[in-house]
C-alpha positions as CSV (number, residue, x, y, z in Angstrom):
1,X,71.2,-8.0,-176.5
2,X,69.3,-6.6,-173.9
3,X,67.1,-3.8,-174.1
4,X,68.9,-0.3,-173.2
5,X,66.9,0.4,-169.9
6,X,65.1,4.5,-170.4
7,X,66.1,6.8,-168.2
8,X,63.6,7.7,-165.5
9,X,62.2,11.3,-165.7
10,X,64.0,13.7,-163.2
11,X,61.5,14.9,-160.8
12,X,60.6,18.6,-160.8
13,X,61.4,21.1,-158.8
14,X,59.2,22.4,-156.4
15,X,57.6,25.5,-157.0
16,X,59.7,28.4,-154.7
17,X,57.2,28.8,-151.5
18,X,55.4,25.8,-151.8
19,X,57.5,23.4,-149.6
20,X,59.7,23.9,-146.6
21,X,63.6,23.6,-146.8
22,X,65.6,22.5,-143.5
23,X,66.6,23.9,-141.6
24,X,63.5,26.8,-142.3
25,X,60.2,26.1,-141.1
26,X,58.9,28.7,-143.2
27,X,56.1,26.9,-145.7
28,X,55.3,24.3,-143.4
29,X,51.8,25.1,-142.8
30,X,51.3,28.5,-145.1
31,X,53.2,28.5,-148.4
32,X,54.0,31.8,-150.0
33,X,51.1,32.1,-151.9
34,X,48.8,31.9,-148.6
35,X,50.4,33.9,-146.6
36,X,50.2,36.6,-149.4
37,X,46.7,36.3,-149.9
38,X,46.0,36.5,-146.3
39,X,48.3,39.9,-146.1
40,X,45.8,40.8,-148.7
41,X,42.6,40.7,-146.6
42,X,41.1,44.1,-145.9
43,X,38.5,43.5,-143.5
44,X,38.6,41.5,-140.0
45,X,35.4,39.0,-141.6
46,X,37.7,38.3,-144.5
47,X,41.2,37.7,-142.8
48,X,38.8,35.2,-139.9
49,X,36.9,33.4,-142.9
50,X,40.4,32.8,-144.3
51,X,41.9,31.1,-141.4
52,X,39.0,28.9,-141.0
53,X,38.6,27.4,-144.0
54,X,42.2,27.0,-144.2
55,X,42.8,24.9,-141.2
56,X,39.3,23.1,-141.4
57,X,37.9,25.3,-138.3
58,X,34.5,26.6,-140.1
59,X,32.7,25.0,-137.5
60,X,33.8,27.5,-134.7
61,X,30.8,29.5,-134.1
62,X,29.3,26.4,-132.8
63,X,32.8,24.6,-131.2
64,X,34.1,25.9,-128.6
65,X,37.9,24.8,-128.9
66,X,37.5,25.6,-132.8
67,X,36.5,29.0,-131.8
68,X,39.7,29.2,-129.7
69,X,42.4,27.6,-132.0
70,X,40.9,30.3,-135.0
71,X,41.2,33.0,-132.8
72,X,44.5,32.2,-132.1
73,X,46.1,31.4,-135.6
74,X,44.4,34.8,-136.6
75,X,46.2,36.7,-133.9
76,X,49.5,35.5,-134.9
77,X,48.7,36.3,-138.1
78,X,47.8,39.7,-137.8
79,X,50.8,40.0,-135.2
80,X,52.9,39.0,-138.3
81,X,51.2,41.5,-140.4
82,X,51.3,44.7,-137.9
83,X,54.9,44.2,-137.3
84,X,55.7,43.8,-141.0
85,X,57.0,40.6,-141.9
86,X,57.2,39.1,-145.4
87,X,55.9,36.1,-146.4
88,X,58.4,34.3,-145.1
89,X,58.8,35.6,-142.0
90,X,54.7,35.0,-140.7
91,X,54.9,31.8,-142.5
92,X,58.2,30.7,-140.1
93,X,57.0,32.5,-136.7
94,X,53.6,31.0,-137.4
95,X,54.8,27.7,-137.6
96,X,57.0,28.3,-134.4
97,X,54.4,29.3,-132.4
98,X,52.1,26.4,-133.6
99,X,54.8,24.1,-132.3
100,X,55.0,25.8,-129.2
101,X,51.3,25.2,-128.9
102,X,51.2,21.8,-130.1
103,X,54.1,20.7,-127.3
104,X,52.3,22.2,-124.9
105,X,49.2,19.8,-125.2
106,X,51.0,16.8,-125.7
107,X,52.3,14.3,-123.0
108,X,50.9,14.8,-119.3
109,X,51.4,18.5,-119.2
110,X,54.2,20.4,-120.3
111,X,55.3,23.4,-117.9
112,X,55.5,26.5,-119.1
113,X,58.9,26.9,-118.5
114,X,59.3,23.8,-121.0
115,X,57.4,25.7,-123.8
116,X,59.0,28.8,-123.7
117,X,62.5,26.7,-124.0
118,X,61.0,24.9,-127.0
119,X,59.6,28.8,-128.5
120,X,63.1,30.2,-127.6
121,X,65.0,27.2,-129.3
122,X,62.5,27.2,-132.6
123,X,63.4,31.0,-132.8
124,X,67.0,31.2,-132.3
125,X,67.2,27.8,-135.0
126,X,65.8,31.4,-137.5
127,X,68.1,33.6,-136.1
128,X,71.8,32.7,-135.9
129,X,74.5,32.7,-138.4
130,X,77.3,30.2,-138.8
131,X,75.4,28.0,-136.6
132,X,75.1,24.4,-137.9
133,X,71.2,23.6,-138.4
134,X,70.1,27.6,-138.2
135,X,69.1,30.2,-140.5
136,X,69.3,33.4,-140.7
137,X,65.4,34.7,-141.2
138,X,64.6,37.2,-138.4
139,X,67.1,40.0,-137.3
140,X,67.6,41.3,-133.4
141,X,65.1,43.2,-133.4
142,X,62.3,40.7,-135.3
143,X,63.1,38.4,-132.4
144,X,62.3,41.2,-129.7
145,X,59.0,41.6,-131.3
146,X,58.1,38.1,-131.4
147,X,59.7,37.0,-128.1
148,X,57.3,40.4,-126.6
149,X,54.0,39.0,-128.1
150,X,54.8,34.9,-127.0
151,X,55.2,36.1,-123.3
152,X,52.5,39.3,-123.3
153,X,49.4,36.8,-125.1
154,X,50.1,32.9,-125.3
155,X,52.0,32.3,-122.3
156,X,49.9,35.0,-120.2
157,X,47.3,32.6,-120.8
158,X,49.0,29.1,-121.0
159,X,47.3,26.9,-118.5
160,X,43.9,27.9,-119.9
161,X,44.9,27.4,-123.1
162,X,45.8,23.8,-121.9
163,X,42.7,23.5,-119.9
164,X,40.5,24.3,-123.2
165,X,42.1,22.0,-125.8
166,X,42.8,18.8,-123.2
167,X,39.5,18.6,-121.1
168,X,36.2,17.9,-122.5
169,X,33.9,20.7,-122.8
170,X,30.5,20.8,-121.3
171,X,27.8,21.7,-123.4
172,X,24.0,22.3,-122.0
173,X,21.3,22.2,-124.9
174,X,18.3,23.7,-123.6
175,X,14.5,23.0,-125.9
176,X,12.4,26.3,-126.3
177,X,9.1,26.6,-127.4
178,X,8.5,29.7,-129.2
179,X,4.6,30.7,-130.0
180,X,4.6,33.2,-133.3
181,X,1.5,35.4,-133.9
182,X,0.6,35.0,-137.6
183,X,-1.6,38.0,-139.2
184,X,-5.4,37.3,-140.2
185,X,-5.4,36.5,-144.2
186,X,-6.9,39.8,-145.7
187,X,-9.9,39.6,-147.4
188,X,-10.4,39.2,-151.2
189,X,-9.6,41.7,-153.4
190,X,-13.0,40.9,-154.8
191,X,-15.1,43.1,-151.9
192,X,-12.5,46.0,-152.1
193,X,-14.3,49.3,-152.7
194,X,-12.5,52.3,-154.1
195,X,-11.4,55.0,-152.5
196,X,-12.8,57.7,-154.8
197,X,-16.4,55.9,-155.2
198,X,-17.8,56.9,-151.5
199,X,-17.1,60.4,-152.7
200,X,-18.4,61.0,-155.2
201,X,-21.7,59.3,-153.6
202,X,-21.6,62.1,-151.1
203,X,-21.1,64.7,-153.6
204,X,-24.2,63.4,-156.0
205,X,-26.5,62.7,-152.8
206,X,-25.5,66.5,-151.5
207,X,-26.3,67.8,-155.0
208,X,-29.6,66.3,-155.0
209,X,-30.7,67.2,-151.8
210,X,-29.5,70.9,-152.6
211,X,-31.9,70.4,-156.1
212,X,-35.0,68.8,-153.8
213,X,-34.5,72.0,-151.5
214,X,-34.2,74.7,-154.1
215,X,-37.6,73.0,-155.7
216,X,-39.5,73.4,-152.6
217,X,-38.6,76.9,-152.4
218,X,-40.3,77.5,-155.6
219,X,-43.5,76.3,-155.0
């Protein structure tokens, strides 16, 4: 008789906010628990330190295209948070706006007409009901806001963000000499002569030389 094959162990869900489900892109880069701790962040250092380690940009003081990618997953970030999306919400325009950013660098050079198609399709996929392959995550007026900051900052600036993150950048090191003045060692403590001592000296030798006076008067 064979052996009565065990069942295999059901796999578990996963936790609420950790992984994206389609048609959403909300989780796909920031699960809920990220998001909230960056909506958490008080000051400007915090919310910038954040985003850098997250996305492996901690070298952007010294990179230039690091130092532009961080500043620009920050701003959409704190877009998210001035406006007042949940969790969900940053998590989903964040990722739509990544995409956005990440067609435009691929291939030979997307237009920008291009990008704003793929922005506009990514955002409407979050904002239609009874739509096959759509959600419905942002309301009229989320997309208004979002569709406003897209055209006012990212594509304001699109070729140069291109031109940043698909050319090479130049860097110029430069060797300086610098020549520091160190102080003269102090003498030892040894041949230090207190303060009070000299004094007191003064006061003895002037009391003696008052005595020596007042004894020549005398005679």
């Amino acid at each position: 008789m064979a052996p009565k094959k065990e069942p295999e162990p059901e796999e578990e869900e996963p936790e609420p906010g950790s992984v994206p489900v389609p048609p959403s892109l909300a989780w796909t880069d920031l699960t809920l628990t990220e998001v909230g701790e960056f909506l958490q962040k008080k000051t400007p250092e915090d919310s910038l330190a954040f985003v850098a380690d997250k996305f492996g940009l901690t070298d952007f003081e010294s990179n230039a295209q690091s130092s532009i990618l961080v500043d620009f997953y920050l701003w959409i970030l704190t877009f998210a948070k001035e406006s007042g999306f949940n969790e969900e919400k940053s998590s989903a325009a964040f990722t739509i706006i990544k995409k956005t950013h990440e067609f435009a660098l691929s291939g030979g050079g997307r237009s920008i007409q291009d990008a704003f198609e793929v922005f506009r399709r990514l955002v409407l996929q979050h904002s239609l009901t009874g739509v096959p392959d759509s959600v419905v995550l942002f309301s009229p007026e989320d997309v208004k806001l979002l569709t406003s900051y897209v055209t006012r900052t990212y594509l304001q600036h699109y070729r140069l963000y291109q031109l940043c993150h698909r050319e090479p950048q130049a860097l110029d090191q430069h060797a300086v000499c610098l020549f520091v003045c160190s102080p003269a060692a102090p003498p030892p403590l040894s041949t230090a002569i207190d303060e009070a001592q000299p004094a007191a000296a003064s006061a003895q030798a002037s009391a003696e030389s008052s005595g020596e006076a007042k004894d020549k008067e005398g005679k």
